[in-house]
Each structure stands twice: as structure tokens, then as C-alpha cells.
DRENTI-394500 format. One record per residue: residue in one letter; x, y, z of N, C-alpha, C, O in turn. Coordinates in steps of 0.1 Angstrom, whole numbers, plus 5000, padded with zeros to 4 digits. Atoms other than C-alpha are relative to their C-alpha. Layout:
# DRENTI-394500
- r,n.east,n.north,n.up,ca.east,ca.north,ca.up,c.east,c.north,c.up,o.east,o.north,o.up
- A,X,Y,Z,X,Y,Z,X,Y,Z,X,Y,Z
...
# end
This chain:
# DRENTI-394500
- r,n.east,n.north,n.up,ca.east,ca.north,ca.up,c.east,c.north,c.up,o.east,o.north,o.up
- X,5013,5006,5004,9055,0492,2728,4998,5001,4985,4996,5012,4980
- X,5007,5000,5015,9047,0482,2692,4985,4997,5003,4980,4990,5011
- X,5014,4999,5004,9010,0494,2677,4997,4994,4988,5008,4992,4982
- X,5003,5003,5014,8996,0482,2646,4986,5002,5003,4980,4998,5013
- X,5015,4994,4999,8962,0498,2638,4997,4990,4981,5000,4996,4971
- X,5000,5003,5008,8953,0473,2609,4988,5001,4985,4988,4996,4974
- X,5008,5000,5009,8923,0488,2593,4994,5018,5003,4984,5023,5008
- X,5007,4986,4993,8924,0525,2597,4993,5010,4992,4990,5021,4996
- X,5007,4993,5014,8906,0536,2564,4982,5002,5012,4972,5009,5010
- X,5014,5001,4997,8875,0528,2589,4999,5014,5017,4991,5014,5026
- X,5002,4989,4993,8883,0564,2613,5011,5012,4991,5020,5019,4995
- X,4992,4989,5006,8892,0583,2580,4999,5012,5002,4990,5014,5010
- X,4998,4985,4996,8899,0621,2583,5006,5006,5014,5011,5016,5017
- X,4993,4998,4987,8909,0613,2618,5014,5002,5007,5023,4995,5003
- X,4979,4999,4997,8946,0621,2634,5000,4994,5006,4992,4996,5016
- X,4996,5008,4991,8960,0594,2647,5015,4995,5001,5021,4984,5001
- X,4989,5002,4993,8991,0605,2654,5001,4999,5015,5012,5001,5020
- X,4997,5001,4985,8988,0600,2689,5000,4987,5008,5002,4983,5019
- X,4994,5015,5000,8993,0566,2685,5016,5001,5002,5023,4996,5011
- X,4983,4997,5001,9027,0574,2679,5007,5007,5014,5019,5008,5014
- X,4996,4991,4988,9031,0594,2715,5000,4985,5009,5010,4984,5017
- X,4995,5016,4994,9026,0554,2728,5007,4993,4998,5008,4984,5006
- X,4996,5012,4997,9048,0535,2713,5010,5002,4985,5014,5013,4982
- X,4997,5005,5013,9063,0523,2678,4986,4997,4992,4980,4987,4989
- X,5018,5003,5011,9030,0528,2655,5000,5000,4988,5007,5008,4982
- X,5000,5002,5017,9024,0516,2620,4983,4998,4998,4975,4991,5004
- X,5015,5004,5004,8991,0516,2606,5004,4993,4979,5014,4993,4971
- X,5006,5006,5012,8975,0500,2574,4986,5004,4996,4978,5003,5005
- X,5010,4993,5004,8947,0515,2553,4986,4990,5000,4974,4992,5000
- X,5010,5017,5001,8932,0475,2551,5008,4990,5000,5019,4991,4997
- X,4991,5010,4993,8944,0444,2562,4992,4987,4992,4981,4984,4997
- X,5006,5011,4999,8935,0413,2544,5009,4987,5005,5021,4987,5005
- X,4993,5007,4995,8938,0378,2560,5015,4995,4997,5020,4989,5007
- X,4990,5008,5007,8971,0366,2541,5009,5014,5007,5021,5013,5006
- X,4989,4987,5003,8986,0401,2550,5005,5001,5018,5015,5007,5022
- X,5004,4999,4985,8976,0396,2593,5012,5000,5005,5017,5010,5009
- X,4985,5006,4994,9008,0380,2605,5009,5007,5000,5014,5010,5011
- X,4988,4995,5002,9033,0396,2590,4999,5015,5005,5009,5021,5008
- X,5002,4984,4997,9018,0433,2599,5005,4997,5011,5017,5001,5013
- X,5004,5005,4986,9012,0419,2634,5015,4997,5004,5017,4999,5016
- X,4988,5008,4990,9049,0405,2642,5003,5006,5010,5004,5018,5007
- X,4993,4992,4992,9061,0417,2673,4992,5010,5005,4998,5018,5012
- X,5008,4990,4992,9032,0439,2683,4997,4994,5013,4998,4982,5017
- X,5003,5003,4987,9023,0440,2716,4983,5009,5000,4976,5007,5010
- X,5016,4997,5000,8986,0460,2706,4997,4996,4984,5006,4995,4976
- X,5006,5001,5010,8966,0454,2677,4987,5010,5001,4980,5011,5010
- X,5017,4991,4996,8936,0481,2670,4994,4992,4987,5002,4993,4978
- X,5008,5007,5008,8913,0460,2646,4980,5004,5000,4972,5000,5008
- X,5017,4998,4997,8874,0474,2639,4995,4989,4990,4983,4988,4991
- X,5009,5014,5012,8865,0442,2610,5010,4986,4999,5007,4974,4997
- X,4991,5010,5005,8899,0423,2606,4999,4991,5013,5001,4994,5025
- X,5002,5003,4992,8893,0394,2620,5007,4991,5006,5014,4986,4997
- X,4994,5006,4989,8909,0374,2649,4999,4990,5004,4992,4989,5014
- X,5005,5010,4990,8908,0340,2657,5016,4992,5005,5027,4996,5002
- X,4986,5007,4998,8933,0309,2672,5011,5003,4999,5021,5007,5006
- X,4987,5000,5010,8952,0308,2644,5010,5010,4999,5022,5008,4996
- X,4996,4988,5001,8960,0342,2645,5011,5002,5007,5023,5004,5004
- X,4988,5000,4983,8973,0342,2683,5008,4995,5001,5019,5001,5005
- X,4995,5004,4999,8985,0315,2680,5018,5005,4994,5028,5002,5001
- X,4992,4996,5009,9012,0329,2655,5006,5012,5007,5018,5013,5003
- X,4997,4990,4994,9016,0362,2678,5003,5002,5011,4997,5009,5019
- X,5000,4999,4985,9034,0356,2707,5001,5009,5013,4998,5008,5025
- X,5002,4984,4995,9038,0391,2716,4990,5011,5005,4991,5021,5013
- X,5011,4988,4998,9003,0404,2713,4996,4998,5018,4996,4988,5026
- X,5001,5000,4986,8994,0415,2748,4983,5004,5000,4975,4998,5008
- X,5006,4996,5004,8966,0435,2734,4986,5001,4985,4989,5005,4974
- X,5012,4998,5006,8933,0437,2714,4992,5013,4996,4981,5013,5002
- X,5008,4987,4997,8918,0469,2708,4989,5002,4987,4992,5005,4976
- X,5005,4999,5011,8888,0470,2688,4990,5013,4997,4980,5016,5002
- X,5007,4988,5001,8879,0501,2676,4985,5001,4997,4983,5010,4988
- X,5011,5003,5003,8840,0493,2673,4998,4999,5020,5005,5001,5030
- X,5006,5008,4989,8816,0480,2701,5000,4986,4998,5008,4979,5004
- X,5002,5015,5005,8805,0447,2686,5018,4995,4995,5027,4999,4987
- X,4988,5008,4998,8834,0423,2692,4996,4987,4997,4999,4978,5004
- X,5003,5015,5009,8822,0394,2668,5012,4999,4998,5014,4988,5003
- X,4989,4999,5012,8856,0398,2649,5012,4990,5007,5019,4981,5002
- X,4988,5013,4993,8877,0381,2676,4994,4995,5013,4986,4999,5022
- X,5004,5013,4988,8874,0350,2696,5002,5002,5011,5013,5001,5017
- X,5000,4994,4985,8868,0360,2727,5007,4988,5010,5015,4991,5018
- X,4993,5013,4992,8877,0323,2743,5013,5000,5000,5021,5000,5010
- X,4988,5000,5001,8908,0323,2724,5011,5007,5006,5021,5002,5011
- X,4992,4996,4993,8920,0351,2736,5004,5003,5016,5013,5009,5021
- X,5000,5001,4981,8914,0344,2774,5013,4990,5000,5022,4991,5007
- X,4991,5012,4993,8934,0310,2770,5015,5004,4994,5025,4997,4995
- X,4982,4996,5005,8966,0331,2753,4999,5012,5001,5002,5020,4992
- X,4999,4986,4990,8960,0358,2780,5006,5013,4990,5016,5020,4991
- X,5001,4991,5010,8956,0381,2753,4985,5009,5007,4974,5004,5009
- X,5011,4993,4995,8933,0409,2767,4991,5009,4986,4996,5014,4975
- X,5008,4996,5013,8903,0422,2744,4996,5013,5005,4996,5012,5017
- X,5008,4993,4995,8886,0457,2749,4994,5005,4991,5000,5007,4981
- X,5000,4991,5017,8867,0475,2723,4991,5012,5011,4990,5013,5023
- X,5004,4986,4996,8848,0510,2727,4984,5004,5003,4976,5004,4994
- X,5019,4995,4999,8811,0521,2737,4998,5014,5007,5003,5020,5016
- X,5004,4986,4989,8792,0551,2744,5007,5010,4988,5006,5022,4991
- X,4994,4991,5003,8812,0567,2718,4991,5009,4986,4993,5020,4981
- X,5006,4994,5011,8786,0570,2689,4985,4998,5001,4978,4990,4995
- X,5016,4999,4992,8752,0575,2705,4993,5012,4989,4984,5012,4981
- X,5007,4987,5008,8746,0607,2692,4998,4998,4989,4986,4999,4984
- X,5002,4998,5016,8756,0602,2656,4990,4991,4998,4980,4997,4998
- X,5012,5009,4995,8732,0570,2656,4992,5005,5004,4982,5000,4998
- X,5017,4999,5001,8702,0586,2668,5001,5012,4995,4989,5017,4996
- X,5004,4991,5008,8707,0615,2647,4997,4993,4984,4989,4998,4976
- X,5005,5006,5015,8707,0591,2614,4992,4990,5001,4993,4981,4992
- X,5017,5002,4996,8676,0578,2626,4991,5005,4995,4982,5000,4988
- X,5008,4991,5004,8662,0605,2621,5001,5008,4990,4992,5015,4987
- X,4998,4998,5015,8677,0614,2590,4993,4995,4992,4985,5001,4985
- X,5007,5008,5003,8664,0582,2579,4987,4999,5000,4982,4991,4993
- X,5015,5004,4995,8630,0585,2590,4995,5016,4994,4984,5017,4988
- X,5005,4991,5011,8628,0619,2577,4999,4998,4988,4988,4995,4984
- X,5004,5005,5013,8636,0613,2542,4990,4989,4996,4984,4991,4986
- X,5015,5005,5001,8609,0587,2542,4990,5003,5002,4980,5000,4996
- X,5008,4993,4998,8588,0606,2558,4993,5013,4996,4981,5016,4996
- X,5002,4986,5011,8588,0640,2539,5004,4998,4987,5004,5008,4979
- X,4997,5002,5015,8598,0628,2509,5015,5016,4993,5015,5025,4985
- X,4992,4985,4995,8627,0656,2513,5006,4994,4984,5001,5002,4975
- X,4991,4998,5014,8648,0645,2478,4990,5001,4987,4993,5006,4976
- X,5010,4998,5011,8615,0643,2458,4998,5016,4997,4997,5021,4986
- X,5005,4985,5000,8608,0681,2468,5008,5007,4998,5006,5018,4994
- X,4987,4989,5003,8644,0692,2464,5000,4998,4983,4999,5008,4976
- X,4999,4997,5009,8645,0677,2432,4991,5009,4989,4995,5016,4979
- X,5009,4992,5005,8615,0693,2420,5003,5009,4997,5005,5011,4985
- X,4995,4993,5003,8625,0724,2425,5012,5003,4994,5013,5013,4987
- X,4988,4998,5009,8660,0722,2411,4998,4993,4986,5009,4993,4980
- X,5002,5005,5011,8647,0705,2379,4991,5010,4989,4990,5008,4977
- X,5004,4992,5003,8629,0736,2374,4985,5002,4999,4978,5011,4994
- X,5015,5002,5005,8595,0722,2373,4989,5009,5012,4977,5010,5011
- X,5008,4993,4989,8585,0745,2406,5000,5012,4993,4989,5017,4994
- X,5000,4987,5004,8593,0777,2390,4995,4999,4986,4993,5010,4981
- X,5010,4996,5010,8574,0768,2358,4985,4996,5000,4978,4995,4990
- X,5011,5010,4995,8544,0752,2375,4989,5011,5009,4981,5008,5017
- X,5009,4990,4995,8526,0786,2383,4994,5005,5019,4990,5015,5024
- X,5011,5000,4994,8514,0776,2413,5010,5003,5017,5022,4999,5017
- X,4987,4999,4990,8533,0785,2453,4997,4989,5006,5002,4989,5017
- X,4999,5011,4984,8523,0750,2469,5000,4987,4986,4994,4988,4976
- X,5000,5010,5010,8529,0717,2447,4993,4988,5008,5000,4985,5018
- X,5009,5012,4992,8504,0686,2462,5007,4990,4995,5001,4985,4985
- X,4989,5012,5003,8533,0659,2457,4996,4991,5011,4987,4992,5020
- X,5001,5015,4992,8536,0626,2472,4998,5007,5014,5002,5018,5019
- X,5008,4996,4985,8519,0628,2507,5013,4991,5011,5017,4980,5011
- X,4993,5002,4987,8541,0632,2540,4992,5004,5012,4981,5011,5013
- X,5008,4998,4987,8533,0629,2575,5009,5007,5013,5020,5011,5014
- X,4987,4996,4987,8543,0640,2609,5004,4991,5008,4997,4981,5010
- X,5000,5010,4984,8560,0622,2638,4992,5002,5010,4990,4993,5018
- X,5010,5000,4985,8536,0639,2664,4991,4990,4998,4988,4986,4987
- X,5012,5008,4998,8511,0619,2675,5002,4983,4998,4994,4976,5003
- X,5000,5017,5008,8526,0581,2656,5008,4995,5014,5016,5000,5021
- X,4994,5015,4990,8534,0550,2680,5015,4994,4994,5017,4986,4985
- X,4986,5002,5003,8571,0548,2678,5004,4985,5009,5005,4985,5021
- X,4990,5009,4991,8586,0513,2687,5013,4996,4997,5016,4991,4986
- X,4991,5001,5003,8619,0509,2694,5012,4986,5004,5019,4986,5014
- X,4992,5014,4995,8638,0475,2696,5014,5000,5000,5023,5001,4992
- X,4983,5002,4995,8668,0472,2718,4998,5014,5009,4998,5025,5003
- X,5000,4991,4991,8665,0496,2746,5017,5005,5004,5017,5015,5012
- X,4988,5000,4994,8704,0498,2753,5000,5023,4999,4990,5030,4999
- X,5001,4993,5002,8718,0531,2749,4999,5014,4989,4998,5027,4991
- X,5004,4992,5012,8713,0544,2714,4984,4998,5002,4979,5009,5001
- X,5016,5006,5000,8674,0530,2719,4994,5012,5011,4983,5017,5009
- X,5006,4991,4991,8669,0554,2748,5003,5013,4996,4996,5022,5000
- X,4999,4985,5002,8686,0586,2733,4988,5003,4986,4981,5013,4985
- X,5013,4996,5013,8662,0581,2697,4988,4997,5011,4989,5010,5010
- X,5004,5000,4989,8636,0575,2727,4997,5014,5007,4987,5016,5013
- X,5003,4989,4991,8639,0607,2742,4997,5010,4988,4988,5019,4988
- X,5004,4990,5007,8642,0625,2709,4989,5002,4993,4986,5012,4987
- X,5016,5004,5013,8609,0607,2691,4994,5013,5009,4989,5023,5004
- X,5012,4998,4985,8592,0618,2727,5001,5014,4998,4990,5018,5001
- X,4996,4990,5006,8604,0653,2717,4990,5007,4985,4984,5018,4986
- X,5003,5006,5009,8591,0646,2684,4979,5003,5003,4970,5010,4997
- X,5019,5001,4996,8552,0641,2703,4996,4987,4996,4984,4984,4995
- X,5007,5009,4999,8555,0605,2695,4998,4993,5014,5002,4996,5025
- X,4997,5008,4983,8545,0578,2720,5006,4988,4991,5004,4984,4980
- X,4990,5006,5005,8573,0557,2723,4997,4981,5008,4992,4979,5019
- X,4998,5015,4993,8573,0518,2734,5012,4993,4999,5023,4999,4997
- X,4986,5002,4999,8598,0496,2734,4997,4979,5002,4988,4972,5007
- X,5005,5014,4999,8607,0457,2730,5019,4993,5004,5028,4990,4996
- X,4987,5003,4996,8639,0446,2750,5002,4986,4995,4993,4978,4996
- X,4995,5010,5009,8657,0419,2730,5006,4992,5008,5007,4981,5004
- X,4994,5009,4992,8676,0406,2763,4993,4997,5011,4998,4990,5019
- X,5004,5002,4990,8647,0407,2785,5007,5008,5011,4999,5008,5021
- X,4996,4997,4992,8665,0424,2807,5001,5014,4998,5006,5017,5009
- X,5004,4988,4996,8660,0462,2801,4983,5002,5003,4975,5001,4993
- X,5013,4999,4994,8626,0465,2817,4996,5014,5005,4984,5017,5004
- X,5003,4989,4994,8630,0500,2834,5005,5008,4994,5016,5012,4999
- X,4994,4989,5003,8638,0527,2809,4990,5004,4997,4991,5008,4985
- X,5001,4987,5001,8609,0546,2812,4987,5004,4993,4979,5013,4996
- X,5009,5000,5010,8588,0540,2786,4992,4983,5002,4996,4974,5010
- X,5006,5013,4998,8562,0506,2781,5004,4992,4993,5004,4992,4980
- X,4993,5011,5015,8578,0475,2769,4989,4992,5000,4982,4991,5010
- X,5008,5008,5006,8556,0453,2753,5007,4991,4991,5017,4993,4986
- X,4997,5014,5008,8556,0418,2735,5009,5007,4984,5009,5019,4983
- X,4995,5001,5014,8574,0418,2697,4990,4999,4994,4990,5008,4985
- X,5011,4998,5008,8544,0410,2683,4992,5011,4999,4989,5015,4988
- X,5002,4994,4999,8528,0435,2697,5002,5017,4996,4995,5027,4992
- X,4991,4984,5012,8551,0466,2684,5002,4997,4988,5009,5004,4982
- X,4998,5005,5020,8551,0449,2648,4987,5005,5001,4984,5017,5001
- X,5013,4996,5007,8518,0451,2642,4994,5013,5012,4982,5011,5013
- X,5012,4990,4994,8503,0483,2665,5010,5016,4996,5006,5028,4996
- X,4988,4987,5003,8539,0509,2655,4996,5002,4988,4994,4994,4979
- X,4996,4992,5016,8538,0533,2627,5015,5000,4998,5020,4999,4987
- X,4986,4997,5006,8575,0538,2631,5008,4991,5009,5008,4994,5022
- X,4992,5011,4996,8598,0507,2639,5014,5007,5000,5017,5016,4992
- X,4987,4989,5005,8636,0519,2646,5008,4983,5011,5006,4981,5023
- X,4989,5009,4990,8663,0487,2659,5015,5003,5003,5024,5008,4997
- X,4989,4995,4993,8687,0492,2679,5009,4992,5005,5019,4998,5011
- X,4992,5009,4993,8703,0459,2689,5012,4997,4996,5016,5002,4985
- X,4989,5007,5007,8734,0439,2686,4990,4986,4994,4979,4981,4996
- X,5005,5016,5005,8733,0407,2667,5004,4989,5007,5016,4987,5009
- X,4996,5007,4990,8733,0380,2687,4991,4984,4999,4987,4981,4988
- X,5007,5014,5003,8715,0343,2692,4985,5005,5000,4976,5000,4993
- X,5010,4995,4999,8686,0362,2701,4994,5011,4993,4983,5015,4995
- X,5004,4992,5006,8683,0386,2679,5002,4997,4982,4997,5004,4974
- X,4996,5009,5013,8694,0368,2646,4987,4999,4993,4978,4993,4998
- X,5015,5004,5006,8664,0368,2620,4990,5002,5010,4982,4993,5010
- X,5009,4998,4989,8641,0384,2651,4993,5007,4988,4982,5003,4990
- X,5006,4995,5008,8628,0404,2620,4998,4993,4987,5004,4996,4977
- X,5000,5008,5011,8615,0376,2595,4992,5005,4993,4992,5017,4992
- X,5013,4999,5011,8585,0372,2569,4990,5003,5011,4988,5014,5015
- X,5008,5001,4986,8563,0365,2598,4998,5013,5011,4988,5019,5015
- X,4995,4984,4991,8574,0395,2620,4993,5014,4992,4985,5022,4996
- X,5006,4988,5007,8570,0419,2589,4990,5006,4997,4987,5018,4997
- X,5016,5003,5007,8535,0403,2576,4995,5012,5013,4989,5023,5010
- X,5011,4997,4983,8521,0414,2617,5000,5022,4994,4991,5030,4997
- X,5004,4982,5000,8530,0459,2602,4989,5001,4993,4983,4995,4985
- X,5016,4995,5010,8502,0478,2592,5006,5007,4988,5018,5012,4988
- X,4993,4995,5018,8508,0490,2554,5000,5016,5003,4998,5022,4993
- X,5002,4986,4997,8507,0524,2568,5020,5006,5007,5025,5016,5009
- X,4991,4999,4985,8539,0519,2590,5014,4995,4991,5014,4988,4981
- X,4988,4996,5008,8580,0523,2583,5008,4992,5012,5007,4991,5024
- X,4987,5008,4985,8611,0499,2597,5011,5005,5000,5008,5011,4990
- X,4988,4994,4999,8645,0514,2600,5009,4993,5011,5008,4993,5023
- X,4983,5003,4991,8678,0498,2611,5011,4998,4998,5018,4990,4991
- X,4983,4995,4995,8708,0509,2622,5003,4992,5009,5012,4998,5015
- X,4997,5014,4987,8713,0477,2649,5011,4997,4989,5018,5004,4983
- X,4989,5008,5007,8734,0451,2631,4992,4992,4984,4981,4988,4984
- X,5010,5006,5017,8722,0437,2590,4994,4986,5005,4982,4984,5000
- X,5005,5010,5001,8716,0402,2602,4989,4998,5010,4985,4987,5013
- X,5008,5001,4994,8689,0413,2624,4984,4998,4991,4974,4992,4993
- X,5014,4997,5010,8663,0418,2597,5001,4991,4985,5011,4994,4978
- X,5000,5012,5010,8657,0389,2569,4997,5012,4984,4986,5014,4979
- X,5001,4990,5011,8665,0416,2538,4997,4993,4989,5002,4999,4980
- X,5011,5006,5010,8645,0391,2513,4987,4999,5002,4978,5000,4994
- X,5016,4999,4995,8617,0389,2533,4997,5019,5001,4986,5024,5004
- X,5003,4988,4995,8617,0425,2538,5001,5005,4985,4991,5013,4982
- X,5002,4993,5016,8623,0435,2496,4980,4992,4998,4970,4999,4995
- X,5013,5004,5001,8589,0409,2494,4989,5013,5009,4980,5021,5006
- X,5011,4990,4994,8569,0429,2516,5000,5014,4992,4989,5016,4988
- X,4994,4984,5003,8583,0467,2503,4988,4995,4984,4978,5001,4980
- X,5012,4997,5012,8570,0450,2467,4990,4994,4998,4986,4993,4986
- X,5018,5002,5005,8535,0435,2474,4995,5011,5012,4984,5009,5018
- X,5010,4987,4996,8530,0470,2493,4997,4999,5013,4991,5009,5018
- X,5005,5005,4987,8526,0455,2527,5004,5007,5010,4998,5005,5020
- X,4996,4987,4991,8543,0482,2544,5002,5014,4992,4998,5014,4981
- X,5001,4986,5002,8548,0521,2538,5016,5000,4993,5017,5004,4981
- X,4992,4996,5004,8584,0521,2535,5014,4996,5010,5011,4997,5022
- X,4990,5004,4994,8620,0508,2550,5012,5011,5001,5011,5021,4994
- X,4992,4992,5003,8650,0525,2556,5016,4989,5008,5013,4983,5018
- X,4990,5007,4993,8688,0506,2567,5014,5008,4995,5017,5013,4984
- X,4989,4999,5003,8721,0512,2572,5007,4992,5001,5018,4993,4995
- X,4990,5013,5000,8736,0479,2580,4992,4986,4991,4981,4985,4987
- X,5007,5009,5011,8732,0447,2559,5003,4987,5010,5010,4988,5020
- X,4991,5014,5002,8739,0409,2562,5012,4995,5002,5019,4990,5010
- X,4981,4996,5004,8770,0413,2540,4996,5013,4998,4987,5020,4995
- X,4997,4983,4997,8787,0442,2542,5015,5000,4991,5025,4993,4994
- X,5007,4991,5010,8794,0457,2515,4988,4996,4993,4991,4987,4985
- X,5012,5007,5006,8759,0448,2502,5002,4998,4985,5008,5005,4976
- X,4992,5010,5013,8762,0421,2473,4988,5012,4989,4979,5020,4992
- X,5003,4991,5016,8753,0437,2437,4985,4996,4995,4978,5002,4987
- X,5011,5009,5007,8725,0407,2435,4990,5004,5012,4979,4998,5013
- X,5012,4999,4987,8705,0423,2471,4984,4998,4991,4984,5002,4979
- X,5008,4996,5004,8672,0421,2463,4998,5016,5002,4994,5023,4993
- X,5005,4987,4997,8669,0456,2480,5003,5013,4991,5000,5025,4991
- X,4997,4994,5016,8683,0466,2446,4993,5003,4997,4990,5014,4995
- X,5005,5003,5011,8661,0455,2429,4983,5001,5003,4974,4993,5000
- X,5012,4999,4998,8631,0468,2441,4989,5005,4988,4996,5011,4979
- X,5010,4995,5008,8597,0479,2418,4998,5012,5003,4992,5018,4993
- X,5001,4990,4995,8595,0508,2436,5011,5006,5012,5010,5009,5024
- X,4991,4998,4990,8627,0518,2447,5001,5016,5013,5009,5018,5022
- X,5004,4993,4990,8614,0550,2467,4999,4996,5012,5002,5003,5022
- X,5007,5001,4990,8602,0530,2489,5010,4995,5015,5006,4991,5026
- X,4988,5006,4993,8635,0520,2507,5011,5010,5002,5013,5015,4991
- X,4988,4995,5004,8667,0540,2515,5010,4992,5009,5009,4986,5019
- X,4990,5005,4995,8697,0528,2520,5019,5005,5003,5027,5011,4996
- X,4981,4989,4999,8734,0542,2532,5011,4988,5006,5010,4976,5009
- X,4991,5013,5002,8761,0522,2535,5014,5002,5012,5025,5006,5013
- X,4991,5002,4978,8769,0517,2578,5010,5016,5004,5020,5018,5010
- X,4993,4988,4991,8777,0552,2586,4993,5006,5010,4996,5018,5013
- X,5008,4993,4985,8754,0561,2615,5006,5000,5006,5003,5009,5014
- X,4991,5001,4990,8783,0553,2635,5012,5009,4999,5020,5010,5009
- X,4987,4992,5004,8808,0577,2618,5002,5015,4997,5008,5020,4988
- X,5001,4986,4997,8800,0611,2627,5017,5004,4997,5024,4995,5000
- X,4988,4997,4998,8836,0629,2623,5000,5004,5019,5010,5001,5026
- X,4993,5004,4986,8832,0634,2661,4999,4989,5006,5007,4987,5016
- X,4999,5014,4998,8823,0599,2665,5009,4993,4999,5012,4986,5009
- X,4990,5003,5002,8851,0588,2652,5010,5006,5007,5018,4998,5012
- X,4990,4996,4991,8874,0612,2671,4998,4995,5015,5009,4991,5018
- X,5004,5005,4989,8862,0602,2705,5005,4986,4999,5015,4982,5005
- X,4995,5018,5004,8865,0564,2691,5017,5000,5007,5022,4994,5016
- X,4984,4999,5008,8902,0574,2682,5003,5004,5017,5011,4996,5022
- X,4998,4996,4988,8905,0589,2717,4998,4987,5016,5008,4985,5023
- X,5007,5014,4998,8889,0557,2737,5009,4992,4998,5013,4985,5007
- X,4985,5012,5007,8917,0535,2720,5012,5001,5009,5020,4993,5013
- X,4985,5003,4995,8941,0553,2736,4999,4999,5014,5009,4997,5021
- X,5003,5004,4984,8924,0551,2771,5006,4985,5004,5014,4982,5012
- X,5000,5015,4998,8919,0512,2765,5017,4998,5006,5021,4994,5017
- X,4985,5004,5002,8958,0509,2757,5007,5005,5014,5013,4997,5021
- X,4997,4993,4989,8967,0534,2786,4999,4992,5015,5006,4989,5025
- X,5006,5009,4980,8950,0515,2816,5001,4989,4995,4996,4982,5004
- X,4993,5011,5001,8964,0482,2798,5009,5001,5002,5015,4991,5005
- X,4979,5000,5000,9003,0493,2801,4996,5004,5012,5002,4997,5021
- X,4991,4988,4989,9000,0518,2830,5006,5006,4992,5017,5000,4990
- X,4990,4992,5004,9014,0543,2812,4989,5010,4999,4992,5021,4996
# end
């Protein structure tokens, strides 16, 4: 069995020599399109988490038996295509739950306690020349007691869910497919968790239905008191409409880890804010806990495993 893992820079620090216990394995650190083919000849798996997949591809690979996308979200390859050139797809879930609702809450802390303002304070020396043992800085709040809603109930949505609830928030919830109804907590309209939540947290894939579900319109309905954060997919949330609100004040404060585009362009507005406090931004690793990734890397070799029989 030939492997080719074409983009493995995205489960770095991870050992994946045990690719190599399956088969004939070559990896690549990044794979761009012009480079696909020629990696690809003669494999019989492909592990791919961004490089993407369509027809043309297949068509070219008469060999591949296999798909393996080290991710959940399986935009990257044509799912039709590869039914009709019995090319099987699988990718991985369940494997980065934890790390995701812990940078949640990363997220939502640093906006909420102002945690790098107070560090730097004191390491800039201005606490130890400032007489005084309590410094009255920018005002933080708690989570007890705030109206947490969380859109996309799947299962990152129910573990930040249990931990708000932990937390002492009350939690609600706004299912994006219509079809989580019973986890637990009260779902209510979209409209309704925009404008009545202090702390917004998304959780979805991107999809027809959830595409721009966070516009101008959507944003306008928060109270200026109240914070959005998401870790779902970038093209859930209209990130021009969302720099406009951040700078005529209209909300409290944003926080994201995924964009649009990805790597976020140089020209975002979310750059370029007036008040860049009022936003943080990290660049799509909620998903990449170092055990997240091992598990992932582990998962791959299930997929591959119960595709050969071996």
C-alpha cells in the first residue's frame, strides 16, 4: 500500500511514523496544486486536511482507493466525484472537542478579565511603582450569572455548554440544522440569543445554512454590553460587518479563531481596528491541542485500517 500525507506541517510535533507500519509512506510538509499529481502517483491513500480534491484530480489517479482527511469538515474534496470514481472519503470527528472548548474559554477570558492588560502592568513595572496593592484598571466581569448562547449544538457546543453551566452561566442554545432540539438546555429563535446573550460562542460548520448567519443585521440585534466568539468555521460571521460594529461601540468585544480566508489577508479590516483591544484574534488553533492532534494522527490510521482490512 502506498500513503502520501500531503500536508503534514498541519499535525506538527506529531510522530507519524506509524504510517510507515502500513504501507510505503511519503509525506510532504505542503502540497501546492501544480505539485498534487505527481506526489499522488500510485497511491492508493491520500491523507489531505486543506489540499484540495476535486474531478480533475481523480480523474488523474487511477490508483487512489482512499481519501483520508485529517480534519472533520470535508469541503476540500468533492464528495460526488469521489462516489462516481469509487474513491472512498473519510475524515475524523470527536477528536478535538476538548481542545475547542477549552479555547473558548481562553478566548472569553482574555476579553473578559483583561488578563494581558494586568500582566503587562505589572511586568512594565508600573505596579511596583504605583504605591498602591489593588490597581482599578479597565473593568472585568464574571461568567456567573451572564446568559450564554451557544450556536451549533453539535458536540463541541454541548461540552462549552456544560462547562459555561459550571461557570453559573445560563446557557441557551440556537440549533443551525434545526434538528438538535434535545440537548438539554432551551433553544430558542436566532434572533432571540443575538439580542438577550451577554456571551455569544459558534460552534457550527459552514454550510448553506449557516453562511453569513452572523451579518450586519444579526450583530446590530447585541446589546453593547455583550461579547461574540468563534471558533465554528470564518465564513460564518460577515468580518466587515463585525470590524463596523467593534468600531461604532455597538458591542463589548469579539474574539475568533477562524476567518473567511485563511491565512487572514493583511487588508482585514479586523486589523485595522480603532480600538484594537477590543477583538482578539489567533490564527485556527482551537483544534490543535498537541493531544488533539495525536488522537487525529491516530484516527487516520483507524480510517485506513477498516478501509484495507488490515
Amino acid at each position: 500500500m502506498k500513503i502520501v500525507f500531503l500536508d503534514r506541517y498541519t499535525v506538527a510535533n506529531v510522530d507519524t511514523s506509524v504510517f510507515g507500519l502500513l504501507g510505503d509512506y511519503s509525506e510532504y510538509d505542503y502540497t501546492y496544486p501544480d505539485q498534487l499529481i505527481d506526489r499522488c502517483k500510485g497511491a492508493d491513500v491520500v491523507i489531505t486536511n486543506k489540499v484540495y480534491f476535486g474531478e480533475d484530480e481523480m480523474k488523474q489517479l487511477p490508483d487512489l482507493r482512499l481519501i483520508c482527511i485529517a480534519a472533520t469538515g470535508m469541503n476540500n474534496v468533492d464528495l460526488d466525484a469521489a462516489k462516481e470514481h469509487n474513491i472512498a472519503v473519510k475524515n475524523v470527528v470527536n477528536y478535538s472537542t476538548s481542545s475547542v472548548a477549552e479555547h473558548t474559554f481562553a478566548l472569553l477570558l482574555e476579553l473578559y478579565k483583561s488578563i494581558s492588560h494586568y500582566d503587562a502592568y505589572v511586568k512594565d513595572s508600573s505596579y511596583s511603582q504605583s504605591g498602591r496593592f489593588f490597581y482599578p484598571g479597565p473593568v472585568f466581569h464574571e461568567i456567573h450569572g451572564k446568559k450564554w448562547g451557544i450556536i451549533g449544538m453539535g458536540n463541541i457546543g454541548k461540552k462549552v455548554a456544560a462547562i459555561a453551566t459550571a461557570f453559573g452561566a445560563q446557557v441557551v442554545y440556537y440549533s443551525t440544522s434545526g434538528r438538535n432540539l434535545d440537548a438539554g438546555y432551551p433553544s430558542i429563535a436566532l434572533d432571540e440569543l443575538m439580542s438577550t446573550c451577554d456571551i455569544i460562542t459558534i460552534h457550527a460548520p459552514l454550510n448553506d445554512a449557516t453562511r453569513d448567519l452572523i451579518d450586519i443585521k444579526a450583530l446590530n440585534l447585541m446589546k453593547p454590553t455583550a461579547y461574540v466568539i468563534n471558533v465554528g468555521r470564518g465564513g460564518i460571521v460577515d468580518e466587515a460587518a463585525l470590524a463596523t460594529v467593534l468600531n461604532n461601540d455597538a458591542i463589548a468585544g469579539a474574539a475568533l479563531d477562524v476567518y473567511s480566508e485563511e491565512p487572514l489577508s493583511a487588508d482585514s479590516p479586523l486589523l485595522k481596528l480603532k480600538n484594537p483591544s477590543k477583538i482578539i484574534l489567533t490564527p485556527h488553533i482551537a483544534w490543535a491541542s498537541y493531544e488533539a492532534r495525536n488522537a487525529l494522527v491516530q484516527k487516520i490510521v483507524v480510517n485506513i485500517k477498516e478501509t484495507f482490512n488490515v
